[in-house]
Structures are given as structure tokens and as C-alpha cells.
NUZA-172544 format. One line per 4 residues: number of its first residue (from 1); their letters; for each residue y, x, z of N, C-alpha, C. Coordinates in steps of 0.1 Angstrom, whole numbers. Last residue first. Layout:
<bases>
NUM = A = Y/X/Z/Y/X/Z/Y/X/Z; ...
</bases>
This chain:
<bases>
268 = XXXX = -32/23/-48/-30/10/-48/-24/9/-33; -32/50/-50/-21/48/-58/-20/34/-55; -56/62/-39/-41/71/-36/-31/59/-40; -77/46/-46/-72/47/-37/-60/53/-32
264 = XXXX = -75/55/-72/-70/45/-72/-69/41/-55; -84/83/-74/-72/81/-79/-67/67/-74; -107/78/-67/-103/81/-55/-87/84/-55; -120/69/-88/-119/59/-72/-114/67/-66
260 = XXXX = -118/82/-107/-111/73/-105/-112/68/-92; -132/109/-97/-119/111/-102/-110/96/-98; -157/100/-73/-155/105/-79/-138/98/-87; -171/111/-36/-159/100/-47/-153/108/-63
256 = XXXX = -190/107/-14/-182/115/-23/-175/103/-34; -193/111/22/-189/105/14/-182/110/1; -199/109/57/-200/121/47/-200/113/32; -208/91/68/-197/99/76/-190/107/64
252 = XXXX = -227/66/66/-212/66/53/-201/81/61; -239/60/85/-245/66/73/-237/69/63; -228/44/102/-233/55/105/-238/69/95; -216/22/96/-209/33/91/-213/45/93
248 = XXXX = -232/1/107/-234/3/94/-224/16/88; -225/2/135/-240/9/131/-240/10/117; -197/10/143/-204/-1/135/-217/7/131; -198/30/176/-193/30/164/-201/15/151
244 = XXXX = -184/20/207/-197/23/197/-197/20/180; -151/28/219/-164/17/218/-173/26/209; -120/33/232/-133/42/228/-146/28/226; -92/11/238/-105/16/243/-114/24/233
240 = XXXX = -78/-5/219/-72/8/214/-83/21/227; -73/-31/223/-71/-23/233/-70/-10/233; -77/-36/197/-73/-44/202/-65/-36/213; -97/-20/182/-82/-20/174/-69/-31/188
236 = XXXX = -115/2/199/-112/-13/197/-98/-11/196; -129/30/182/-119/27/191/-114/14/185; -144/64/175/-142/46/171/-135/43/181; -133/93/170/-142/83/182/-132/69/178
232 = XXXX = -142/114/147/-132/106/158/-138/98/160; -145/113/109/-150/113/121/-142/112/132; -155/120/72/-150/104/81/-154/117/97; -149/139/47/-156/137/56/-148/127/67
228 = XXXX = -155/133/9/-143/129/22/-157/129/34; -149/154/-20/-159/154/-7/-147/144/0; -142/145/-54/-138/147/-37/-148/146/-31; -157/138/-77/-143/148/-76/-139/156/-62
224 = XXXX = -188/128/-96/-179/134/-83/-169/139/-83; -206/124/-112/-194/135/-119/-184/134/-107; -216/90/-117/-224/105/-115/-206/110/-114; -210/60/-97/-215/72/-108/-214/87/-105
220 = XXXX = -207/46/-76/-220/49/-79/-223/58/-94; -183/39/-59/-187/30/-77/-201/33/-80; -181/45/-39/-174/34/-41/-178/31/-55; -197/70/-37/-199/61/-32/-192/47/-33
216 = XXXX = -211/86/-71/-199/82/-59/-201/72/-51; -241/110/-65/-234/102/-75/-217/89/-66; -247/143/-71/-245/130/-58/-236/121/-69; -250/156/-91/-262/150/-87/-258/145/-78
212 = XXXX = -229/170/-110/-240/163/-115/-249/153/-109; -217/176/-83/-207/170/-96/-218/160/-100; -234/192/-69/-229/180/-66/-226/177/-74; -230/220/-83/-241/208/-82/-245/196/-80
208 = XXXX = -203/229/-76/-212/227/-94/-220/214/-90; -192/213/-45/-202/226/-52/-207/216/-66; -156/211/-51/-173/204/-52/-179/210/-54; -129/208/-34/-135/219/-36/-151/210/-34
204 = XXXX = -111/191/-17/-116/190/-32/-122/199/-41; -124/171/10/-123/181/4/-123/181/-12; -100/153/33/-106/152/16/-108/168/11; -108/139/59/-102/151/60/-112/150/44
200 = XXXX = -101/118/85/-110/117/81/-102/135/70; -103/91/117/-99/104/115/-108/108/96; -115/66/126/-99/75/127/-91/84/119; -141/50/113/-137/61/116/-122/67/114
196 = XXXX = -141/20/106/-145/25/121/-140/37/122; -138/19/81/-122/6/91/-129/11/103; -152/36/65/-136/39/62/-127/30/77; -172/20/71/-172/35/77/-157/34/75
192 = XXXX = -169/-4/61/-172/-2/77/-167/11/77; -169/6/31/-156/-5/40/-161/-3/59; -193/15/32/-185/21/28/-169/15/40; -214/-12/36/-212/3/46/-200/17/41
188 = XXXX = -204/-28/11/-202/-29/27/-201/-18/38; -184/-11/-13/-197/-15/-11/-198/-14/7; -153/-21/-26/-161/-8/-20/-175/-21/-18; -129/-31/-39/-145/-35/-40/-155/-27/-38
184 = XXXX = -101/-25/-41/-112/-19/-43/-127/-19/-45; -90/-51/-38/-89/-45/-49/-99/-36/-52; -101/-57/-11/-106/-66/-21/-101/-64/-38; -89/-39/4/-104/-33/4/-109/-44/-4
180 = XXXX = -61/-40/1/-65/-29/-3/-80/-33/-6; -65/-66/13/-58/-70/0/-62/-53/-8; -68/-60/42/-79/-69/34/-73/-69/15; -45/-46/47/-63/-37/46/-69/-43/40
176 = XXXX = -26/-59/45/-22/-53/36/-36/-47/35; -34/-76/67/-35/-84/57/-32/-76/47; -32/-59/92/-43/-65/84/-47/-69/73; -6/-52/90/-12/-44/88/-26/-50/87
172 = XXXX = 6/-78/100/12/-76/85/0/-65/78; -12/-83/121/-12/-96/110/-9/-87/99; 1/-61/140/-11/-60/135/-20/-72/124; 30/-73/139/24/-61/131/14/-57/127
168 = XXXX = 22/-95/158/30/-93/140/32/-82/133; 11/-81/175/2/-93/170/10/-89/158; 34/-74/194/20/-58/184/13/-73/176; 46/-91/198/48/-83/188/39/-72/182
164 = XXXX = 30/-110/219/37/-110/204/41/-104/190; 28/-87/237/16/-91/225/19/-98/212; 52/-80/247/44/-70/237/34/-78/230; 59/-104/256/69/-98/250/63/-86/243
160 = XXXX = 38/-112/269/41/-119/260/46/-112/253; 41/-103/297/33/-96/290/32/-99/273; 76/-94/306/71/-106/303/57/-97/296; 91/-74/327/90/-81/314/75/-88/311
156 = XXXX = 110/-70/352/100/-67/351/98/-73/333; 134/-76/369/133/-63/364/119/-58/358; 138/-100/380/133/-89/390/128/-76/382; 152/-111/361/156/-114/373/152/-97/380
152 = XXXX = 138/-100/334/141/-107/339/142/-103/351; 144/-77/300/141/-77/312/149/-89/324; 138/-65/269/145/-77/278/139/-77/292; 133/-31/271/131/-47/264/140/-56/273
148 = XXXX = 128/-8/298/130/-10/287/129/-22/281; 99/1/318/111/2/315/115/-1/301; 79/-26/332/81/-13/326/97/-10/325; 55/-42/358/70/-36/351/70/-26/344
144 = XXXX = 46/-74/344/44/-58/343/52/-51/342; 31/-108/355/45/-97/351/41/-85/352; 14/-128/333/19/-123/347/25/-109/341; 3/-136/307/8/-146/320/19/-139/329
140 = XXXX = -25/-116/310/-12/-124/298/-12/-134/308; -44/-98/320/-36/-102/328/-22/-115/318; -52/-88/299/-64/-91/313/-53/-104/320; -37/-73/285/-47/-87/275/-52/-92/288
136 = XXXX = -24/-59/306/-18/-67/297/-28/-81/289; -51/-41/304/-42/-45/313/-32/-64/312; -50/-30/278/-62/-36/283/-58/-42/295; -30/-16/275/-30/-28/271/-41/-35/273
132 = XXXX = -31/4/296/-16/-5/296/-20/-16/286; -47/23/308/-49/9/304/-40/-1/303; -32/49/300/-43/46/290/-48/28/291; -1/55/298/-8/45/306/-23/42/300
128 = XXXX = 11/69/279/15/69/290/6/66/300; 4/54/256/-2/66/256/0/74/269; 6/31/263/-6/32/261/-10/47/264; 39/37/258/34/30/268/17/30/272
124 = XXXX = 36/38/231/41/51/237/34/42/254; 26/14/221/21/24/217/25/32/227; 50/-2/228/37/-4/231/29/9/233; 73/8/210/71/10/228/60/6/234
120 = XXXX = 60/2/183/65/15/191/61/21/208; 61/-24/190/48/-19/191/51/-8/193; 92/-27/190/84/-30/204/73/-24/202; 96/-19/169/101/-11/180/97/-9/189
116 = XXXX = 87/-42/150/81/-24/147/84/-17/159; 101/-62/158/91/-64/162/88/-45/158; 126/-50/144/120/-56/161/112/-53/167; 117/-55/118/124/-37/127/121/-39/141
112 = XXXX = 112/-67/106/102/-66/112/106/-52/117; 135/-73/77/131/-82/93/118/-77/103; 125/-51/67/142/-51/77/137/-62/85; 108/-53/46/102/-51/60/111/-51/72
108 = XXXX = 117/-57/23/110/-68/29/104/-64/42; 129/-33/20/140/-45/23/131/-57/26; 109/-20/14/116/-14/24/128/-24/29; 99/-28/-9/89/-27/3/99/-28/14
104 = XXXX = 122/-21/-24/114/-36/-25/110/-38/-10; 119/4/-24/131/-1/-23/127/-16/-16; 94/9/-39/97/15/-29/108/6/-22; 101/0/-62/90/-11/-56/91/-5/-44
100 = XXXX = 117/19/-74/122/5/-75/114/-6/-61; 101/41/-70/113/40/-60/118/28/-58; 72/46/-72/78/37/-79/89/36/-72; 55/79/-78/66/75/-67/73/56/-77
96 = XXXX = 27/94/-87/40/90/-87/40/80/-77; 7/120/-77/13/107/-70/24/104/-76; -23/129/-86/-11/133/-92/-6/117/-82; -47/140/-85/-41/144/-73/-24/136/-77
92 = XXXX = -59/137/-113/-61/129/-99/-59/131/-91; -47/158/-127/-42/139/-130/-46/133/-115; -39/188/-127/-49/175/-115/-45/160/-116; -48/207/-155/-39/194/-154/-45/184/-142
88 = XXXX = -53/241/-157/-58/224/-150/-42/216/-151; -41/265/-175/-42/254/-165/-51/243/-163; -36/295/-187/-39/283/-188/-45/277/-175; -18/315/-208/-15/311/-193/-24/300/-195
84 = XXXX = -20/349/-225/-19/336/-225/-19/333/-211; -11/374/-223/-4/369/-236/-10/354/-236; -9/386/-196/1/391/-207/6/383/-217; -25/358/-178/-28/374/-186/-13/375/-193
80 = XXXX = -46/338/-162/-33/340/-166/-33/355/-169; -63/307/-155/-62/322/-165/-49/325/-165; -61/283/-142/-71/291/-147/-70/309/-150; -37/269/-118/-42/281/-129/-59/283/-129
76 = XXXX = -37/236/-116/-42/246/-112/-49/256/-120; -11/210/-110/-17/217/-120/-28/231/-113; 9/181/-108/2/195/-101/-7/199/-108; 43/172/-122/25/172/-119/18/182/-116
72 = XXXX = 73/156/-123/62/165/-118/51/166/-116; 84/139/-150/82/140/-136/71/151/-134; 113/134/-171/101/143/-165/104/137/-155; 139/121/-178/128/117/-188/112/122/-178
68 = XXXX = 157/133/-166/151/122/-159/143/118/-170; 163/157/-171/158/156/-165/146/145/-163; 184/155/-194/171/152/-202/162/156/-187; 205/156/-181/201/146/-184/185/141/-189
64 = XXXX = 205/184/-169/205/179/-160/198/159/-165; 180/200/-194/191/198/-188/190/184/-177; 163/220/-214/158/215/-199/172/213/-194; 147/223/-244/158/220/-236/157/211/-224
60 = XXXX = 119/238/-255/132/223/-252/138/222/-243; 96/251/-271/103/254/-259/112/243/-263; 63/270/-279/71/257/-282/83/257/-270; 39/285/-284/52/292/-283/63/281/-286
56 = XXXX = 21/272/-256/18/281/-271/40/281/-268; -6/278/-226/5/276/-237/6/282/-248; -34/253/-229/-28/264/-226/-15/265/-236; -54/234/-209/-40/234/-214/-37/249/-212
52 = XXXX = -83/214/-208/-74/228/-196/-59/225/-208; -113/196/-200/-99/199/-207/-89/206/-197; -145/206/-203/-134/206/-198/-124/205/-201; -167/218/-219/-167/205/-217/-157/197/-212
48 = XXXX = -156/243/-224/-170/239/-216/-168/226/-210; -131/234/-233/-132/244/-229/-148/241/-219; -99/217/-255/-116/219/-248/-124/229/-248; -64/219/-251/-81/221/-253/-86/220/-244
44 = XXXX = -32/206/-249/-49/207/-242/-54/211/-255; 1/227/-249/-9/221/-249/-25/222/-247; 29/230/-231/15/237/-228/4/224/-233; 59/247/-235/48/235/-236/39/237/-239
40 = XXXX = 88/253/-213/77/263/-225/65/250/-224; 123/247/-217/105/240/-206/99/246/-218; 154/257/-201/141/259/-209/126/248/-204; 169/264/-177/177/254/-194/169/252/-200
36 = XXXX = 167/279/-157/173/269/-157/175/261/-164; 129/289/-163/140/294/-163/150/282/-160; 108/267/-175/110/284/-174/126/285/-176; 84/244/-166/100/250/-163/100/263/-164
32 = XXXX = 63/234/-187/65/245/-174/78/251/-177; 45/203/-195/55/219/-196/59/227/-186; 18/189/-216/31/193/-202/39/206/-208; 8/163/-239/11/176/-239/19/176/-224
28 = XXXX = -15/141/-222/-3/143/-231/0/155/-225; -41/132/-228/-40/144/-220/-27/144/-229; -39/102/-228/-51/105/-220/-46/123/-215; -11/83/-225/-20/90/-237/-26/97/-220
24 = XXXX = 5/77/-206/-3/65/-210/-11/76/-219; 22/95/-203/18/90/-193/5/84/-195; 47/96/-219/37/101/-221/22/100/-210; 70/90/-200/61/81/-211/51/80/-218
20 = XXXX = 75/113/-191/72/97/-178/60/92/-190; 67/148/-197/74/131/-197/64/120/-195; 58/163/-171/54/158/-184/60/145/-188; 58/198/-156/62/182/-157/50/179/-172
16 = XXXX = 55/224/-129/51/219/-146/50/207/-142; 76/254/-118/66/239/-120/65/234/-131; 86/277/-130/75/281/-126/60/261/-123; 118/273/-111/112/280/-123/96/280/-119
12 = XXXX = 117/240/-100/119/252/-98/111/260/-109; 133/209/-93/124/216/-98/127/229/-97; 146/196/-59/149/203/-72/136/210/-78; 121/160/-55/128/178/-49/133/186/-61
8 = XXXX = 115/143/-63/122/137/-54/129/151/-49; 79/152/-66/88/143/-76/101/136/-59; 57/165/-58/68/173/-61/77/167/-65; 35/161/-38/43/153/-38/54/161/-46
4 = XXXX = 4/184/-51/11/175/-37/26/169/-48; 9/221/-65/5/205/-60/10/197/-50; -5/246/-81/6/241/-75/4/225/-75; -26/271/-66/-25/257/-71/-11/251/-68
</bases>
């Protein structure tokens, strides 16, 4: 399977694009870099219900300019023989990159380099100290020495000087979870499971059977794409302590998702 993030690296003989614009039609023709100057084009058919793409004898010009019209998309062989090649087109693995909004993001967060440092040193500090911030929340007021930050008289720093700032991080990173999980409109024990469990691991290998018969957990229809298994030890976002997991996520460990929801989770 060729796949993952390929837009931002030299193309290479053997990947397959599709112009940007083409984007918006449901299965626009792709292509497959052949060679330094060439793209061979691979159009869809229907194939037991399934749309695949195979090639035919069409070819265009692959140059430095007409580059930027393509972007890269992962794809996964079906068939390949002597005289034909055919593919998967994985639309739903597919990540474009908005560089413009990228850019955006990245100059609205320069003010919050500071503050990102200190949680940094928070963080490392916790992992140094397992009750460094449980500590800290016990004690706000009084002095803790560490090394490192602004430091007064007696070489110690203020407990202030981290909560402040893990607070303005953990505001910015709140307020971007509530704005994710009110686009998405997951169903309650879904949202628990996903904001209790740490850890979590997308299979995209569905037994046949599933497809038909588990139906998705964020929308509830049939035709599944992804397994996601949830697990790790829950843990207060505060003190970053081991706790008891939300009884309502108990049930949500194991979770299927089908094409769109789980496209739109990659992409919002």
C-alpha cells in the first residue's frame, strides 16, 4: 500500500496523484508517475460493487510547473500483471495539507511560545517528579525550588509561574476539544471514551462481516471503514495522577467508524 502524508516530499517513480481540482468530482481520474517527465492515467470502474481504477494507455506531461496542479494520494494495489494495474483509491486516508491556514495557525500561536516553554518545563518536571504538580496545586502560594524560569532572591520560583501557564495552554487546548467535539456531534459515551482513554491505535483492516453488520459509532450507519481500539490508564488532566475511568466510556473501548466520520475526524 502506498500511503500516509506524501504531499511536501519529491514525488517518485511509481506514486499516484490527482489534480487539486479534480477533487470535488466523486472518483476523478489519478495518475501514476512514470518515470521523470510522464504520468500514465488511471481510470475508475465498478467492480463488485466497488470502485478501483485501472490503467489505460493515456500519458501527460510531468514537469516541474505542471507539478503544482497535483497532489498525492494513497492508493492500494489490487492487481497487477503484464498488461493491467489496478488500484484502490484510499480517499479516506487521504490528508491534504492547507499550508495557507497552516501558516495562519502558526503566526496565531507566536504569542504563546512562553507560555508553550514553561508547560514544556512543567511537563518534564512531572516526569522527573511524579508529584510535582500535585504538589504545586497543594501548595499555590509557596515556594518550589526548581531549576530554571525566573527565579527570586533565594533561588526558588514562584508556584504561580507554572500554573499560570499550564492554565493558558490548557484554555487554548480545551477550547480547540470543545469546538472539535461540537463539529462532530459524537453521541455522549463516544465523547467520554475518546476525552478518558490516552492511548488509542486505528485498525483498517475490517473483517467482510463487520462492514455489513456493526454499524458506526459516531453516526450509526452500516458499511464501517476503521476498527479504533481506545486504552491506557485514565488520568486527571489536572495533576496528570492515574484515576477511575468515566463509567460511560467503559463501553466505547472498542469502536467502529465508518468512511466519513472518520475522514472528518482526520481533516476538522
Amino acid at each position: 500500500m502506498q500511503s500516509k502524508r506524501l504531499k511536501g516530499r519529491q514525488h517518485k517513480p511509481g506514486d499516484f496523484v490527482v489534480i487539486r481540482s479534480e477533487l470535488s468530482q466523486d472518483w476523478p481520474a489519478i495518475w501514476r508517475v512514470d518515470g521523470k517527465t510522464l504520468l500514465q492515467k488511471y481510470e475508475p470502474f465498478e467492480q463488485n460493487g466497488s470502485t478501483l481504477y485501472r490503467n489505460i494507455s493515456t500519458y501527460t506531461s510531468w514537469t516541474p510547473e505542471s507539478k503544482k496542479q497535483y497532489i498525492s494520494i494513497p492508493v492500494r494495489y489490487k492487481c497487477q500483471s503484464q498488461v493491467e494495474t489496478i488500484v484502490e483509491f484510499l480517499r479516506n486516508e487521504m490528508t491534504v495539507i492547507d499550508h495557507d491556514y497552516q501558516q495562519k495557525c502558526m503566526k496565531d500561536c507566536e504569542g504563546y511560545q512562553d507560555n508553550f516553554e514553561v508547560y514544556i518545563q512543567t511537563l518534564i518536571s512531572q516526569a522527573l517528579d511524579s508529584n510535582f504538580l500535585t504538589e504545586i496545586f497543594q501548595e499555590k502560594g509557596k515556594d518550589r525550588s526548581i531549576l530554571g524560569g525566573p527565579s527570586r532572591n533565594d533561588g526558588s520560583i514562584p508556584d504561580d509561574y507554572f500554573l499560570s501557564n499550564v492554565k493558558t495552554i490548557d484554555d487554548i487546548t480545551d477550547s480547540k476539544k470543545k469546538k472539535l467535539l461540537a463539529l462532530l456531534r459524537w453521541p455522549p459515551a463516544v465523547q467520554a471514551a475518546v476525552c478518558t482513554w490516552p492511548c488509542f491505535n486505528v485498525i483498517r483492516e475490517v473483517n467482510p462481516s463487520d462492514v455489513q453488520s456493526k454499524t458506526c459509532a459516531a453516526c450509526g450507519r452500516l458499511e464501517v471503514a476503521v476498527r479504533v481500539l481506545m486504552y491506557g490508564q485514565p488520568y486527571n488532566s489536572t495533576t496528570l495522577e492515574g484515576c477511575q475511568p468515566d463509567p460511560k466510556a467503559m463501553n466505547e473501548k472498542h469502536s467502529c467508524l465508518d468512511g466519513p466520520s472518520y475522514k472528518r475526524v482526520c481533516h476538522e
